[in-house]
N, CA, C and O atoms as a GROMACS GRO file, in nm:
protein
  328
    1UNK      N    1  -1.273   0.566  -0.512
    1UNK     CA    2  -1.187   0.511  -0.409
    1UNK      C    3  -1.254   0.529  -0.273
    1UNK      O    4  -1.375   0.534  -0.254
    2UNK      N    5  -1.124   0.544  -0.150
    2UNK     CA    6  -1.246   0.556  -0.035
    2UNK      C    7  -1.293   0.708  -0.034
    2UNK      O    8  -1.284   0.795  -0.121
    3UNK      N    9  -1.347   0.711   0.101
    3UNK     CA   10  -1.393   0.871   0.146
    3UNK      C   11  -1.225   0.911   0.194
    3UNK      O   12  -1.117   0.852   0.198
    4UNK      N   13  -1.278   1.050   0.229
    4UNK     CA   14  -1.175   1.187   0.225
    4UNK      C   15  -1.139   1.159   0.371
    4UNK      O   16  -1.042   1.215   0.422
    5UNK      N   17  -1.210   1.079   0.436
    5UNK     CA   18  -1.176   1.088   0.578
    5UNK      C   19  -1.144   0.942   0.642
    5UNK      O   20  -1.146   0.918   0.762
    6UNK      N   21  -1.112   0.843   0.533
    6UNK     CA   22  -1.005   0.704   0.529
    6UNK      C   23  -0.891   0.786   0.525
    6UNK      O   24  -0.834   0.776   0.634
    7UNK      N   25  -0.827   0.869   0.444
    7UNK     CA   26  -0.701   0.930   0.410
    7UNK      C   27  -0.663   0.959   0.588
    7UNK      O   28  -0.593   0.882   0.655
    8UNK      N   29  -0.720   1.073   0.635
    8UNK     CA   30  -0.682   1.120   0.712
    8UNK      C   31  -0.657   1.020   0.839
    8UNK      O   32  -0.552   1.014   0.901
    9UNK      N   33  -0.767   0.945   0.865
    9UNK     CA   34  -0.707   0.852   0.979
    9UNK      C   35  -0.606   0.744   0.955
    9UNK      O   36  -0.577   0.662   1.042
   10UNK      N   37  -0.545   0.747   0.818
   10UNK     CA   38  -0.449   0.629   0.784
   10UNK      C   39  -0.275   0.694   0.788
   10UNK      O   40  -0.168   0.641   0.760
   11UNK      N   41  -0.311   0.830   0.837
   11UNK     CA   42  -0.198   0.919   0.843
   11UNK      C   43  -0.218   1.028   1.007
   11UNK      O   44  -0.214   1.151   1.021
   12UNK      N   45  -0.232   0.956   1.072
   12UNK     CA   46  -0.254   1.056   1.165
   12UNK      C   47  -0.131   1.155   1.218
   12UNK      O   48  -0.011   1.137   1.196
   13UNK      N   49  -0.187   1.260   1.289
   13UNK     CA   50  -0.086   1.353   1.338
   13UNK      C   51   0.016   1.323   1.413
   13UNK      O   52  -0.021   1.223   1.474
   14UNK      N   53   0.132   1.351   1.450
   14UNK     CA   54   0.180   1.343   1.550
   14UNK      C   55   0.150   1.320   1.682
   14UNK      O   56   0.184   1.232   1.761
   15UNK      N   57   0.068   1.433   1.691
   15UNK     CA   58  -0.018   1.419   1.845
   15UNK      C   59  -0.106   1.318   1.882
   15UNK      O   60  -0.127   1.290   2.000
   16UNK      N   61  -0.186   1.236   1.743
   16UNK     CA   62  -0.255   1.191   1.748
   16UNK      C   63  -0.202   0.997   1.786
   16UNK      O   64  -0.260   0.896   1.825
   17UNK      N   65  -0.054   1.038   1.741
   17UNK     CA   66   0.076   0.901   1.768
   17UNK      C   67   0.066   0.866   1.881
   17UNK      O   68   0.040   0.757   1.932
   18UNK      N   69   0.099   1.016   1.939
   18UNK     CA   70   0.106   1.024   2.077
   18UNK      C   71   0.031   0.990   2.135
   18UNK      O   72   0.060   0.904   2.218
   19UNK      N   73  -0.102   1.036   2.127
   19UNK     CA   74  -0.199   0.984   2.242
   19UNK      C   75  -0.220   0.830   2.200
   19UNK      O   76  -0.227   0.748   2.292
   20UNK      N   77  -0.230   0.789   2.076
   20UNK     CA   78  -0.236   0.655   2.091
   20UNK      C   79  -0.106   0.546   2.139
   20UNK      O   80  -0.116   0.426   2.166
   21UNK      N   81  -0.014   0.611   2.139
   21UNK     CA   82   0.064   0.534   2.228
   21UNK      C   83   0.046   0.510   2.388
   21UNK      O   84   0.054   0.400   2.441
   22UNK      N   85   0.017   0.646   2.462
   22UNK     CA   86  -0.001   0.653   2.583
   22UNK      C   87  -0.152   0.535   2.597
   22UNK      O   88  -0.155   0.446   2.682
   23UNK      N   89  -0.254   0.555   2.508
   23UNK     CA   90  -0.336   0.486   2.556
   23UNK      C   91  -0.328   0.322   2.550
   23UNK      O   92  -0.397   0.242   2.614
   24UNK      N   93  -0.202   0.290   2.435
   24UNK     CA   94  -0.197   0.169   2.383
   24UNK      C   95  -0.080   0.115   2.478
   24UNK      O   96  -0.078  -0.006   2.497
   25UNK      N   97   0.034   0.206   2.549
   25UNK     CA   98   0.110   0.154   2.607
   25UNK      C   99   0.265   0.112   2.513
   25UNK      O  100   0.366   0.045   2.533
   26UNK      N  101   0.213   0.192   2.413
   26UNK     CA  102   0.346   0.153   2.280
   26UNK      C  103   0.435   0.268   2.260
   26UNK      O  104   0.416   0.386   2.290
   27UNK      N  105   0.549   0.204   2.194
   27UNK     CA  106   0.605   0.391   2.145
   27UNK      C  107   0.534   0.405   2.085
   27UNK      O  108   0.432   0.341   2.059
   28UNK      N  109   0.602   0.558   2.024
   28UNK     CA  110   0.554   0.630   1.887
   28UNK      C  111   0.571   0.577   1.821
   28UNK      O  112   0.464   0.551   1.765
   29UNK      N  113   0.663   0.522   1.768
   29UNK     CA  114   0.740   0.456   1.690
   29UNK      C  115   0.688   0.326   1.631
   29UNK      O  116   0.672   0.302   1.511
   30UNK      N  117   0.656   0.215   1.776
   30UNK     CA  118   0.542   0.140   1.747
   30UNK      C  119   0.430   0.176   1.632
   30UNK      O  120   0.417   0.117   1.524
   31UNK      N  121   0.369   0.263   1.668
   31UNK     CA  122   0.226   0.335   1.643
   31UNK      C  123   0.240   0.384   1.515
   31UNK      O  124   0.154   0.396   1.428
   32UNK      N  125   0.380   0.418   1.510
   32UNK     CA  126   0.380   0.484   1.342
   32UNK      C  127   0.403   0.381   1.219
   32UNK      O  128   0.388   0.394   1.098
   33UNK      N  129   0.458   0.246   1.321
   33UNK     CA  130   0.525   0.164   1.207
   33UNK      C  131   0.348   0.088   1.221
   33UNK      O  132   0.318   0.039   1.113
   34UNK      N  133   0.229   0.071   1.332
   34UNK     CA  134   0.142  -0.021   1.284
   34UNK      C  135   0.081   0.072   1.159
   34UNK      O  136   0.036   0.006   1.066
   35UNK      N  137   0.075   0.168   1.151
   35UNK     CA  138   0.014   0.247   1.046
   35UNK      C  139   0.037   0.231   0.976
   35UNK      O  140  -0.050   0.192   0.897
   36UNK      N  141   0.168   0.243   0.932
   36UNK     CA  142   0.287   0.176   0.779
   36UNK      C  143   0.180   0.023   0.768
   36UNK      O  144   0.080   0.004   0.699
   37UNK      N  145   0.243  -0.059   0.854
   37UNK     CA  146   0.171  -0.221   0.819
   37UNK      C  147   0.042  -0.216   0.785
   37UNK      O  148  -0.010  -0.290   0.702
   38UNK      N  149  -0.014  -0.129   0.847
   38UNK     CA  150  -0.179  -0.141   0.802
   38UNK      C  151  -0.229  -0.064   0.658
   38UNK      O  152  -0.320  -0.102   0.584
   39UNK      N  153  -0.148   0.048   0.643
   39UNK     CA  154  -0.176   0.077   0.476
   39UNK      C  155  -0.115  -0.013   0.409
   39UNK      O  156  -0.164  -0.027   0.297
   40UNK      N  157  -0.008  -0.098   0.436
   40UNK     CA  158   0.032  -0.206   0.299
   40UNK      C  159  -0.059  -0.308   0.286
   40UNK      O  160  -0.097  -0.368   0.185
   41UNK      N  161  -0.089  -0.320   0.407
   41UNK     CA  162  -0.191  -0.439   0.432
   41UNK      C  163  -0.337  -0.418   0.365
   41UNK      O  164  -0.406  -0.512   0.327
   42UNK      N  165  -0.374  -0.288   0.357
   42UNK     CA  166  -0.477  -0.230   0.310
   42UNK      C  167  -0.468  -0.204   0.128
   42UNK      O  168  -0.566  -0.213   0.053
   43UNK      N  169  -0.332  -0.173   0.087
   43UNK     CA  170  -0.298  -0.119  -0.059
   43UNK      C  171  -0.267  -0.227  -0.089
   43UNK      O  172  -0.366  -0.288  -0.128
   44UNK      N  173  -0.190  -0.279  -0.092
   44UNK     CA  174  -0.157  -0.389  -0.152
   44UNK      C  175  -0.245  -0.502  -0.195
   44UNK      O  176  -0.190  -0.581  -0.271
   45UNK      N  177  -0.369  -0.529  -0.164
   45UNK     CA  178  -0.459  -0.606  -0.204
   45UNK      C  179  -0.544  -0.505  -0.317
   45UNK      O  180  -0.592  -0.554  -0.420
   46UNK      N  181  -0.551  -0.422  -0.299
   46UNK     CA  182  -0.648  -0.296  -0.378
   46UNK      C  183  -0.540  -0.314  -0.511
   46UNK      O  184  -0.564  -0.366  -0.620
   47UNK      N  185  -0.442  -0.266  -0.474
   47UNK     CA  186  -0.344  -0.281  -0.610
   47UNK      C  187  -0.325  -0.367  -0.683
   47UNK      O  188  -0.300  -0.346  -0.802
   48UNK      N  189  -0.332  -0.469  -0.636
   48UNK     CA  190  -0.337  -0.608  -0.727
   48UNK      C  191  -0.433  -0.625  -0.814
   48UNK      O  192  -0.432  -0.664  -0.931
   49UNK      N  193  -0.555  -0.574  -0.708
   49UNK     CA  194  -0.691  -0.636  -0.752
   49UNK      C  195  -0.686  -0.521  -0.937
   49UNK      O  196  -0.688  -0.558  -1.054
   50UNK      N  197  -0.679  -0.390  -0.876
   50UNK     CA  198  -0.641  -0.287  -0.982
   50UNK      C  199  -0.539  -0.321  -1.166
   50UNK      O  200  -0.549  -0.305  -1.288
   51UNK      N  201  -0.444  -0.377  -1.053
   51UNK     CA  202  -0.382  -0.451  -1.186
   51UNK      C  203  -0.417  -0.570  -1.270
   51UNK      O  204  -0.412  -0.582  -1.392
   52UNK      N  205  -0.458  -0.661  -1.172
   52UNK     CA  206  -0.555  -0.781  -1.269
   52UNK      C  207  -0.691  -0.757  -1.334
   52UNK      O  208  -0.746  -0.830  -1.416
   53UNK      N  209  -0.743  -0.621  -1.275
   53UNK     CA  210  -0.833  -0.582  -1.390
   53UNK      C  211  -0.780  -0.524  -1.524
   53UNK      O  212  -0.830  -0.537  -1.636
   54UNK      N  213  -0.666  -0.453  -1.487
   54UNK     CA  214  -0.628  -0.395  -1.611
   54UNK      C  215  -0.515  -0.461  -1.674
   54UNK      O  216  -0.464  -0.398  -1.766
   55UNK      N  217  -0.465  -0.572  -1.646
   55UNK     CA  218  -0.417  -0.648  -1.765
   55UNK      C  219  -0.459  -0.799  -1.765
   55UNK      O  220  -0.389  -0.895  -1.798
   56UNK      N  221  -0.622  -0.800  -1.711
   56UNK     CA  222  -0.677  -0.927  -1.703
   56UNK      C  223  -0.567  -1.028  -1.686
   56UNK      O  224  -0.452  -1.018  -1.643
   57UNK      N  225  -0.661  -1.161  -1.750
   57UNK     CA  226  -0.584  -1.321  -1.677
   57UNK      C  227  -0.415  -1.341  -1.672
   57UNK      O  228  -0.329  -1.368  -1.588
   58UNK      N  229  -0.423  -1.314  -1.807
   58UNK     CA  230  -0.258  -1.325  -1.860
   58UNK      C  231  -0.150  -1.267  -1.755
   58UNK      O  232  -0.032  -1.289  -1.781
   59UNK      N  233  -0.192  -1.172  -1.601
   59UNK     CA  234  -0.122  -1.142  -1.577
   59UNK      C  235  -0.080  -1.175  -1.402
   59UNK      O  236  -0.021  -1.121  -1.309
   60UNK      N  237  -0.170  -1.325  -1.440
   60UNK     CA  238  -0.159  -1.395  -1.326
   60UNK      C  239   0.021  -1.470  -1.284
   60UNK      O  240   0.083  -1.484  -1.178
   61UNK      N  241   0.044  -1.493  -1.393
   61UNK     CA  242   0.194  -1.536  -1.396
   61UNK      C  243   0.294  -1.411  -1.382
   61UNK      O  244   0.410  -1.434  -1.416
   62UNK      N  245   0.264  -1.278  -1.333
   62UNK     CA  246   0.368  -1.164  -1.312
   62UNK      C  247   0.347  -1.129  -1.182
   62UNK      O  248   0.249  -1.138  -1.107
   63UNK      N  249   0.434  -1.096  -1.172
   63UNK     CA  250   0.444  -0.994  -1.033
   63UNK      C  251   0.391  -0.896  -1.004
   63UNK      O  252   0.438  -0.787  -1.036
   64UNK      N  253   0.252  -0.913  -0.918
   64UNK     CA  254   0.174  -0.771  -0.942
   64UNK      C  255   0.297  -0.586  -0.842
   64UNK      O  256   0.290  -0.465  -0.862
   65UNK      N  257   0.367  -0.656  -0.765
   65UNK     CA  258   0.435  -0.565  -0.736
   65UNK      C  259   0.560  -0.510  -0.856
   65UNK      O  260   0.658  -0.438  -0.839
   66UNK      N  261   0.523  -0.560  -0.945
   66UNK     CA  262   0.661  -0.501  -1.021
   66UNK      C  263   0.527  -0.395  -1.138
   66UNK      O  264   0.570  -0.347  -1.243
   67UNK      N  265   0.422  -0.380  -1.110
   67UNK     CA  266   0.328  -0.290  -1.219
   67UNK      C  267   0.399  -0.146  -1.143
   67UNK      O  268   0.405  -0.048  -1.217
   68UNK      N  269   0.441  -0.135  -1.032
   68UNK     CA  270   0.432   0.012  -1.006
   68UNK      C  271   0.622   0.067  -1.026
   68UNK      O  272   0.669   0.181  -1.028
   69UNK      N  273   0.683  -0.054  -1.036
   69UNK     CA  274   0.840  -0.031  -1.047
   69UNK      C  275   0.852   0.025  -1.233
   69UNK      O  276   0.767   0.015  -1.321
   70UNK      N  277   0.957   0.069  -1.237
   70UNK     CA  278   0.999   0.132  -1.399
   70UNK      C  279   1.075   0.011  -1.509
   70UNK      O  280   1.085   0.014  -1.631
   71UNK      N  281   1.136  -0.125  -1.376
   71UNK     CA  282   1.211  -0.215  -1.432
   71UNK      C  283   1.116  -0.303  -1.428
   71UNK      O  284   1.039  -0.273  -1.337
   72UNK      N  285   1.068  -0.439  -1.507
   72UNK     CA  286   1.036  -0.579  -1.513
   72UNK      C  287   1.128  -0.678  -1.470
   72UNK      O  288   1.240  -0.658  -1.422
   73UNK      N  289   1.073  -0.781  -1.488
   73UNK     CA  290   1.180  -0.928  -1.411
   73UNK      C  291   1.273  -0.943  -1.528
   73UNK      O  292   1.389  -0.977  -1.504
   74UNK      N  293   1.226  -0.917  -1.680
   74UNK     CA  294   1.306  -0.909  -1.807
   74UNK      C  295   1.420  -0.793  -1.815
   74UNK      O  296   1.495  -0.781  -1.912
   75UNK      N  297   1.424  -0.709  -1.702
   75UNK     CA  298   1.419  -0.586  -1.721
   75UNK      C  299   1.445  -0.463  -1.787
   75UNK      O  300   1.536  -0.381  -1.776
   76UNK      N  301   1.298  -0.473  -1.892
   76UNK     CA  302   1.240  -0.433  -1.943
   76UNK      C  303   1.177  -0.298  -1.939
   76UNK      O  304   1.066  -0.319  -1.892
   77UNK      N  305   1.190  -0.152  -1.966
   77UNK     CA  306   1.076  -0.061  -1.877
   77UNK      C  307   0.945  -0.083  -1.867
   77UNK      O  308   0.889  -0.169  -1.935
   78UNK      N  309   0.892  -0.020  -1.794
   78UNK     CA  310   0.752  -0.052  -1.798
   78UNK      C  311   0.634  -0.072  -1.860
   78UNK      O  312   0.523  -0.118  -1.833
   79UNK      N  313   0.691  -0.025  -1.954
   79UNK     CA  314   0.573  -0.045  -2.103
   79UNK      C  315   0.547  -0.180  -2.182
   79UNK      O  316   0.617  -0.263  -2.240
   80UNK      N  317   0.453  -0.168  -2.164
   80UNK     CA  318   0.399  -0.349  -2.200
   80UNK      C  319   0.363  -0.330  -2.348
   80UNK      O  320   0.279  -0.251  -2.391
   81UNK      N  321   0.456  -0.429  -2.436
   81UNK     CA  322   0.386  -0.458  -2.510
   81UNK      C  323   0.301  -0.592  -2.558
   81UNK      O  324   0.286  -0.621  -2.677
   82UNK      N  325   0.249  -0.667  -2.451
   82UNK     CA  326   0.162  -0.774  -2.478
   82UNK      C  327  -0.014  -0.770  -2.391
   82UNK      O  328  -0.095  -0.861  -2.410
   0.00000   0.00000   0.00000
């Protein structure tokens, strides 16, 4: 996956909110929610890609967001049997 030090800047400190707000001119709040948007924005393509390797073509017609839920669109638990 990535390095040890993607983790840490995709979660920064408090303080670290802070100063980027003051320098950005945003709340905290701002600053905490672009972080949120930018790891989905970041996972969510990785995850997909993750799941269409591991249940190849056939699983172009599913919902790659329902691989990490316990229910299916059938709802079904998560255990595949096809």
């Amino acid at each position: 996956m990535g390095s040890s030090g993607g983790d840490s800047s995709s979660y920064p400190t408090e303080s670290k909110k802070l100063m980027l707000a003051s320098q950005t001119r945003l709340t905290k709040n701002q600053v905490s929610n672009w972080f949120i948007n930018a790891r989905v924005r970041l996972w969510k393509p990785m995850i997909e890609e993750m799941y269409r390797e591991e249940f190849g073509e056939s699983s172009e017609n599913m919902d790659p967001s329902l691989a990490s839920s316990s229910v299916g669109r059938e709802g079904n638990s998560d255990q595949a049997d096809d």
